[in-house]
C-alpha positions in Angstrom: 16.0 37.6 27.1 18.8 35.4 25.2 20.0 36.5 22.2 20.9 34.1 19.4 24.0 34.7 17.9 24.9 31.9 14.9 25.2 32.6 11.8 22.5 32.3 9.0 22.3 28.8 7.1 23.4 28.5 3.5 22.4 25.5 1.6 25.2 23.6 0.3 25.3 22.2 -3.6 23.1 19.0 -4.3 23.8 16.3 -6.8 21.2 17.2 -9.6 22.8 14.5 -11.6 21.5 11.9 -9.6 18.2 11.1 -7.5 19.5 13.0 -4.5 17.5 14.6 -1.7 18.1 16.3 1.6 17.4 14.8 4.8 17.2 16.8 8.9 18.1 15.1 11.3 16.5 16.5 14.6 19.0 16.1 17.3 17.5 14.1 20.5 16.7 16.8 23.2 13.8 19.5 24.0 14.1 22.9 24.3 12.9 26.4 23.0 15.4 26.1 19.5 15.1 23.0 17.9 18.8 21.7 16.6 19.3 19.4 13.4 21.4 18.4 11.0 20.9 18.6 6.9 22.6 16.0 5.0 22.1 14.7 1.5 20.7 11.1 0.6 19.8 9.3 -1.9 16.5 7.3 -3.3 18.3 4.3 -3.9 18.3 0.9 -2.4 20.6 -1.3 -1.0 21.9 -4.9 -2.3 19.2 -6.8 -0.7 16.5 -4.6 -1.4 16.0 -2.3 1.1 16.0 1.3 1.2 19.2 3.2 2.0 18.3 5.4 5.0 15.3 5.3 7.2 13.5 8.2 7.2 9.9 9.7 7.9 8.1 12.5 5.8 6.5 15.3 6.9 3.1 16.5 5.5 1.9 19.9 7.1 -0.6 22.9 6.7 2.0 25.7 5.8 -0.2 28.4 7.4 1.2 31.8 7.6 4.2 32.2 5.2 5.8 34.4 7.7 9.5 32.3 8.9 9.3 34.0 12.2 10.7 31.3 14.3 14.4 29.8 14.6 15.5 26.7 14.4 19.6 25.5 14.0 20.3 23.5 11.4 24.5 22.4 11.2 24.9 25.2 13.9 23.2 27.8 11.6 20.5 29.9 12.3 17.5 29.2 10.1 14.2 31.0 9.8 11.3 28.7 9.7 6.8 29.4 10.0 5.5 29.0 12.8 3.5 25.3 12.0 6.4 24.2 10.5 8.6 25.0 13.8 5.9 23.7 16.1 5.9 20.5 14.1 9.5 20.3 14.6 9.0 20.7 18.4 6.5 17.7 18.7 8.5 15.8 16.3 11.5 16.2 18.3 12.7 13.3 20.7 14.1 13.4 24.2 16.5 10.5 23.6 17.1 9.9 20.3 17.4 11.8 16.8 14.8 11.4 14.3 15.3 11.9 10.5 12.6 13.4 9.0 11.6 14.6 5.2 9.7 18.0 4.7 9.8 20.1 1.6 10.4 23.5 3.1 13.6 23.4 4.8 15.0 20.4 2.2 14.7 22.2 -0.5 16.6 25.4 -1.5 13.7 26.9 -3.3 15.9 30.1 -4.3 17.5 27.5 -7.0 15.4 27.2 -9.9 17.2 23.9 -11.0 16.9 22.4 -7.7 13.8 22.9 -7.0 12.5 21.2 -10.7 15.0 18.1 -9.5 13.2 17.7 -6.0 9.5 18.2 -7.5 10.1 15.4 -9.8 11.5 13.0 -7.1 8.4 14.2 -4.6 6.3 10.8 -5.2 9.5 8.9 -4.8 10.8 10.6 -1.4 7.2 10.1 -0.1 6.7 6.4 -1.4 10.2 5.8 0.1 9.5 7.2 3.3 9.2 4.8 6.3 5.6 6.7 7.3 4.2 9.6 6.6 3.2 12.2 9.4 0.6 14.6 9.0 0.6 17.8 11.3 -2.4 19.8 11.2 -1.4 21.9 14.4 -1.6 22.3 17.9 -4.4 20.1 19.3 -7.3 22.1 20.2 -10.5 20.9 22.1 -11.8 20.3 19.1 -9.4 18.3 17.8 -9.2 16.0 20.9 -12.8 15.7 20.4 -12.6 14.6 17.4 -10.1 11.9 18.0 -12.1 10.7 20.7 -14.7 10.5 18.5 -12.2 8.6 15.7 -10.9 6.1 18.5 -14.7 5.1 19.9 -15.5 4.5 15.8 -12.5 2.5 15.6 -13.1 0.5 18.5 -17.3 -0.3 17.8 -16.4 -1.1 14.6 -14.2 -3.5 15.3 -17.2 -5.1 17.6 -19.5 -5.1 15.0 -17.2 -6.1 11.9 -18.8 -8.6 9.3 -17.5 -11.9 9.7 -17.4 -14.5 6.6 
């Protein structure tokens, strides 16, 4: 059995003055402990238009409240559900990060103030996001019955679609 031995992550101070969010980075790589990086950005665009940072959100069924699994964020241990870990895990790239957007780790909801500045941006980090992914869970047979289902739909319909 390995033992994990880093120390627990504290959130750092966030620019409440300002439409400022946190962002993870999830370090390229697979393995049991997911490692990322939180770093503050901000909803604002660039000179010609475009958004500052790239970044996808991250809808998910919260499930159990229980943070029962690890993750490292800036070489900290953090305590995370188990959905929102196993999102993490398929999110996770062998060879390359990938910045994501999800409101439980990116917001320290222990601050009062905080939290009331990140609610009111929500729409905006969403709208701003590059996509949005939706994690439901593990697939199940169901599930993958289900999408077969979706893709055969998708694929008559196309067959079949009214033509002016």
């Amino acid at each position: 059995m390995v033992e994990f031995h880093v120390d627990r992550f504290n959130y750092g101070p966030i620019d409440l003055g300002c439409p400022a969010f946190r962002l993870l980075r999830i370090l390229k790589g697979q393995g049991l402990i997911v490692c990322c990086e939180l770093f503050q950005a901000f909803l604002t665009t660039t000179t010609d238009g475009t958004d500052a940072i790239s970044y996808e959100a991250l809808s998910y069924v919260w499930g159990s409240d229980k943070r029962d699994r690890v993750i490292e964020i800036n070489g900290k241990r953090f305590m995370v559900t188990r959905n929102l870990h196993d999102a993490l895990q398929q999110l996770q790239l062998p060879n390359r990060d990938r910045i994501v957007w999800a409101d439980a780790v990116y917001i320290n909801h222990s601050n009062k103030d905080e939290r009331g500045h990140q609610v009111r941006h929500m729409s905006q980090i969403y709208k701003r996001a590059s996509r949005v992914i939706y994690w439901l869970g593990p697939p199940t047979l169901e599930t993958d019955h289900c999408l077969r289902a979706l893709r055969s739909l998708e694929t008559n319909s196309r067959s079949i679609a009214h033509k002016n």
